[in-house]
N, C-alpha and C positions, 0 to 999 in steps of 0.2 A: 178667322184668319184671312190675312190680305187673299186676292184672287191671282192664283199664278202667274197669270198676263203679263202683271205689272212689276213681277220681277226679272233677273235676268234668265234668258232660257239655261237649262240645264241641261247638256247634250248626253244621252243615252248610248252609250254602247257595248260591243262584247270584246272583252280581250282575248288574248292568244292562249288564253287557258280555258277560254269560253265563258268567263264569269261576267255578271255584267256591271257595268262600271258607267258612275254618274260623273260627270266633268262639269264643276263650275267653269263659267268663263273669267273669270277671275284668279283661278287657281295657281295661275303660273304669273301672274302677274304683281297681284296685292301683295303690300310687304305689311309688317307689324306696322311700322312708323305709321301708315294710312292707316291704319284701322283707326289707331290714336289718334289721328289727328281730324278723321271722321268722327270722334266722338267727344273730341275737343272742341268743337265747331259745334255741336247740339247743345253746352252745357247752358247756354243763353235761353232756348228754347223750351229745354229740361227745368228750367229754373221758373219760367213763367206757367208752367203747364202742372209746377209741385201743387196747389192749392186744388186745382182740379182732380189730380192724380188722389187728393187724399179722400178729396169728397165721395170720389168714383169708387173708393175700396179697391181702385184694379190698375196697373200699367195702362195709358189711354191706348184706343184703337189708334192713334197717329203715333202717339210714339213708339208702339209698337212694329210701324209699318215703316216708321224710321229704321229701326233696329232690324229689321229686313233687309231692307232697300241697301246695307252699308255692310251687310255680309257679316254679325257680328256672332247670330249663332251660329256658324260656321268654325270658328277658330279654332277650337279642339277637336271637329269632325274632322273624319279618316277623309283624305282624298277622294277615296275609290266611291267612295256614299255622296259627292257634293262639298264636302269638307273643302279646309285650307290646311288642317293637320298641320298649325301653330304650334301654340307652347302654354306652359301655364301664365309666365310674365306675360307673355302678351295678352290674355285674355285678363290679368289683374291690373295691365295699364289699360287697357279700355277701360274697365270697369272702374277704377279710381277716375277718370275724368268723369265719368256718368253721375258719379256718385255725387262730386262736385254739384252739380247739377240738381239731383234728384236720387236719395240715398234709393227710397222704394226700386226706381226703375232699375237702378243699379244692382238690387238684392233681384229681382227677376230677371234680367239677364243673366245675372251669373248663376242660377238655378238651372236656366232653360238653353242656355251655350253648355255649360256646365255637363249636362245628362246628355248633352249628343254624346258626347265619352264615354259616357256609363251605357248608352242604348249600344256602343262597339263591344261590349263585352257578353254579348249574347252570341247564339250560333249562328252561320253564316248565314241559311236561309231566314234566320228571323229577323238578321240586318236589311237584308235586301227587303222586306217587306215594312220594318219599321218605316225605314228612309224614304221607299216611296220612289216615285218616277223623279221628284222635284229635289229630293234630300232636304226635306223640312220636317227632322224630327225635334217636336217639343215635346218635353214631358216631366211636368214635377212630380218627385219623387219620393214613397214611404219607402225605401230600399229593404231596409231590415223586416223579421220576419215578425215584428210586435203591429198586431192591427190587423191581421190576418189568417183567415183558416183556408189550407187547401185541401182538397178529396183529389186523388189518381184517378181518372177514368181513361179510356181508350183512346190514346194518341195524347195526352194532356191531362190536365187539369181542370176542375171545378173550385172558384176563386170566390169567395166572399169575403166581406168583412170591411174596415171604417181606417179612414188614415186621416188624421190633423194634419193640419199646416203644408197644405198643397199649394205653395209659392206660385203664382203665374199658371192654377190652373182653367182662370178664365183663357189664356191664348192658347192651352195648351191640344194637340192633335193624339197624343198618347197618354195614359198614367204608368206611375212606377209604382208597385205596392209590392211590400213583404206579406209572407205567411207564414205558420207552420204547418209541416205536411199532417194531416189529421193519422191520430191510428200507427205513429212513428217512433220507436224507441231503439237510439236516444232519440231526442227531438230534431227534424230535419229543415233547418231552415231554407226559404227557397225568394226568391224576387221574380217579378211578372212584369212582363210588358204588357199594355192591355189597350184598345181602343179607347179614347177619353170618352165616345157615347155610350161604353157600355158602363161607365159611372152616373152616380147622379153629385152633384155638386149641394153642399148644403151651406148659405149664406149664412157664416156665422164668425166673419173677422170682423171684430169690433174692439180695436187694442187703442191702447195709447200714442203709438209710434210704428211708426214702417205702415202703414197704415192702407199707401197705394200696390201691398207685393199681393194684396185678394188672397194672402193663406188660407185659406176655407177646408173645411172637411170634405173628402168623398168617401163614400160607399159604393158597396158593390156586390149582387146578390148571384150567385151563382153563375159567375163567366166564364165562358167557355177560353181556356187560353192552351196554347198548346206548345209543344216540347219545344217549340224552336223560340220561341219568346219566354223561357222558364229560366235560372242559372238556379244552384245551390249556394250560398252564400261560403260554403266551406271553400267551391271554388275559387270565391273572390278573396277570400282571407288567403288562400295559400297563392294568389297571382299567379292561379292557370285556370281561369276562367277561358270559356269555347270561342270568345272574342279573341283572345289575347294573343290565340294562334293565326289569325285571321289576318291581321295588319303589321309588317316588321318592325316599325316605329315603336321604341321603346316605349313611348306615352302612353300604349296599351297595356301596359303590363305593370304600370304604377298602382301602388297599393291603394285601393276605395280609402280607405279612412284618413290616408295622406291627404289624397286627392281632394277628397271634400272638405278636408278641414278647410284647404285655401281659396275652394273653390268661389267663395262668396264675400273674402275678409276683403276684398277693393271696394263692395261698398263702406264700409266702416273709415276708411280711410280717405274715400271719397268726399264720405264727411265731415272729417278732420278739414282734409282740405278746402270743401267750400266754406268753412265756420270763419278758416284764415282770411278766406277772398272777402267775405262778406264784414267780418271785423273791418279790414284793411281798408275796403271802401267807404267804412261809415268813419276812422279816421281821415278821410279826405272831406266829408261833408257832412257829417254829424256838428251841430256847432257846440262851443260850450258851453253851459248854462249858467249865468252868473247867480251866484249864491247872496246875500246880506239883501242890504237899503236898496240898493238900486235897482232888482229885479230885471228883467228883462233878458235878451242874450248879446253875447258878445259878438266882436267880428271874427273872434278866434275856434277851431274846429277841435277835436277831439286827440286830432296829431298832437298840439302843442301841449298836451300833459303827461308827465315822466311813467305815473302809475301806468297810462296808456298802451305806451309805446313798449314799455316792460312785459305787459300783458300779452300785448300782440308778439312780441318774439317768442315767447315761451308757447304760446301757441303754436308756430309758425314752428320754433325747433323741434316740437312733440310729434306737430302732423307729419314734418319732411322727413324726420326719423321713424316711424312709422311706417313711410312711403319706404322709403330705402330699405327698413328689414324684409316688407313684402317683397318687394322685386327681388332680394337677396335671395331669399326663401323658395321664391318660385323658380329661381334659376336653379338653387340648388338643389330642389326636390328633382327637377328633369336631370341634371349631372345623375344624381342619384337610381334613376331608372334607365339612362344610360347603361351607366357602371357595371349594374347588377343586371343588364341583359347581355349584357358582355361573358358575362361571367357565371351566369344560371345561380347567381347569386339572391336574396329574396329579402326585404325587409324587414328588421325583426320588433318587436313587440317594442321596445324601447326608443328605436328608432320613428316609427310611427306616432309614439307617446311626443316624441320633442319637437317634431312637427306640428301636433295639435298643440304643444304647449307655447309654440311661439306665436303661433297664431293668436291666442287668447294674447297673450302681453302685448302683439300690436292693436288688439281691439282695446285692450286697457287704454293704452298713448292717445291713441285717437278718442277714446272718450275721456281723456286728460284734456284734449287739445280741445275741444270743442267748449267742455267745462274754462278753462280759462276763456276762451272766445267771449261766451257767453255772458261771463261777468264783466268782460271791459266793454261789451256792447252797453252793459245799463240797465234800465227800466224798459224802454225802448225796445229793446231785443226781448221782453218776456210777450208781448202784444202775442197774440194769436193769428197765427198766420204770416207774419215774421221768419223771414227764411231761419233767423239765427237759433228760434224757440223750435224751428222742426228739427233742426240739426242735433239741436240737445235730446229732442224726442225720442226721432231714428237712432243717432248711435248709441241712446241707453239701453233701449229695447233689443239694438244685435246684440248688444253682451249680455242678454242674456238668456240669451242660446245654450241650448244645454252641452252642444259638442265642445263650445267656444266661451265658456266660463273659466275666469282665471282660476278658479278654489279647483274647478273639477279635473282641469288640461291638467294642474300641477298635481295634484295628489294622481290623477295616474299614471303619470310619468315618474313619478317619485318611487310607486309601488313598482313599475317595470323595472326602473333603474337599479333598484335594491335584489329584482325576482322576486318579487313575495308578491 
């Protein structure tokens, strides 16, 4: 991780209730629009750093420290910890520019901004020690109890056991792993915060696509974790998690499954988008290639043919619709945790189902979008290493995510919607 120096100091102190409370210097300042438009301004440098990013299997150390420097894992941290205590749209309009950019960086940001959220829903004294003096908690995350065995001993926990697909846990300073409590009937599921050295990391992402998010396995042999970095997952289902009392901001109290569904759909859409930019530029300078006797190419570029220009709008109408149901979605899920903190009201089974279900149908769009992209680019655009052949990579490979699969979101929405 960068060296604290080089970011902004984060000032320490105790409030009028005695707790103690980290101030970015930015807190009262920064608005969403800057964030966006801090990561509008990277998509140039994200775009020449993808080729590296993929070779690296990891987020590079520089754009990493980019992603620092601009305050971005911040946007759903709580105030009182360093936070800016955003929103979810804003953290999926950062993330759709990134994504433009560099889908990978963009699936590890929103992993690692993402779980500042989730590390709010532990007990108070395990926040204050997550966050740290600086409020730099990263941490990707096996939330659920599948991957994990816990033993009870005195003050805590003994934690073992193996989690896939730890997104960004080369940057990360914490892990998240589920368990079940050993020796527990019914079965007790439980989530852990844990120091990231008391994992060991095992180099073993070697996928087709997303290539630069370093998913990797960790393990983890008998860790000592204790009651204040523990939750039960029943908590987090019924949204009275020991967090949740913590911060008044209804964004604490939003349902995990909500929450995660969208947490990460701005890279997908990111990539829709850059598929557009990157079509749209090679209609300005792609030439066309004359076909019969005469061989050679023309003075005329890819704009001037109808199939083209067809191509690229259907593109371009899939990404931007796409783009607009997320922000939709993300606005509405916060109405939604509003509403029902208003009202001690709680999320129900179906509701949560049609949240994840629309999430899957904007990863469909965007992997529509990218899919036409793709084929009006040509021959050209399958090259290796071809921003347009990553684009096709990265967005096939998020969809198929097991949360964010069209077949799975719908059938279980279908089944809440019915009760059965």
């Amino acid at each position: 991780m960068t060296a604290t120096n080089e970011l902004p100091a984060v000032a320490v102190s105790i409030d009028d209730a005695g707790r103690r409370v980290l101030t970015h210097p930015e807190a009262d300042t920064v608005t969403p629009g800057e964030l966006v438009a801090r990561a509008t301004a990277m998509i140039p440098v994200l775009r020449e750093r993808a080729s590296a990013t993929e070779e690296a299997r990891r987020v590079l150390p520089e754009t990493f420290d980019d992603f620092l420097r601009a305050g971005f894992f911040r946007i759903v941290q709580p105030r009182r910890f360093g936070g800016f205590e955003m929103d979810m749209e804003t953290l999926q309009r950062v993330l759709v520019e990134i994504g433009r950019g560099c889908p990978s960086s963009a699936w590890t940001l929103g992993i690692l901004a993402g779980h500042s959220w989730w590390a709010a829903q532990f007990p108070e004294d395990g926040q204050v020690e997550i966050y740290g003096n600086e409020g730099v908690a990263l941490l990707p995350t096996g939330i659920f109890g599948r991957g994990g065995s816990a033993r009870r001993v005195e003050g805590g926990y003994l934690l073992s056991g193996r989690w896939a697909y730890q997104s960004g846990v080369d940057l990360a300073n914490w892990l998240g792993c589920g368990a079940f409590l050993e020796d527990s009937d019914p079965p007790v599921a439980l989530s852990f915060i844990v120091p990231r050295d008391d994992g060991q990391v095992i180099d073993d992402w070697h996928v087709m696509g997303m290539k630069g998010t370093g998913s990797k396995t960790v393990t983890i042999e008998e860790a000592f974790v204790p009651d204040a970095r523990a939750i039960t997952l029943a908590s987090v289902e019924a949204q009275e998690t020991p967090g949740s009392e913590v911060h008044a901001n209804p964004l604490y109290r939003t349902h995990l499954m909500a929450f995660i569904s969208i947490e990460v759909t701005g890279a997908a859409v990111g990539a829709a988008q850059g598929a557009v930019d990157v079509l749209e530029e090679m209609g300005r300078t792609k030439p066309v290639r004359a076909r019969g006797g005469g061989g050679g190419e023309t003075a005329t570029f890819e704009m001037s043919r109808p199939s083209f220009r067809r191509r690229l709008a259907e593109a371009k109408t899939q990404a931007d619709s796409a783009r607009t149901m997320l922000f939709a979605e993300s606005a509405r899920l916060m109405q939604v945790s509003r509403d029902q903190a208003a009202t001690g009201e709680k999320m129900t089974r179906e509701q949560v189902a049609e949240v994840t279900l629309h999430q899957a149908r904007i990863i469909q769009m965007s992997v529509q979008a990218v899919k036409q992209a793709f084929i009006a680019g040509g021959t050209s655009a399958t090259a290796q290493g071809h921003p347009m052949e990553r684009f096709l990579r990265d967005v096939n490979v998020i969809a198929t995510h097991q949360v964010l699969r069209l077949d799975s979101a719908a059938e279980a929405w279908g089944l809440a919607h019915y009760g059965l």
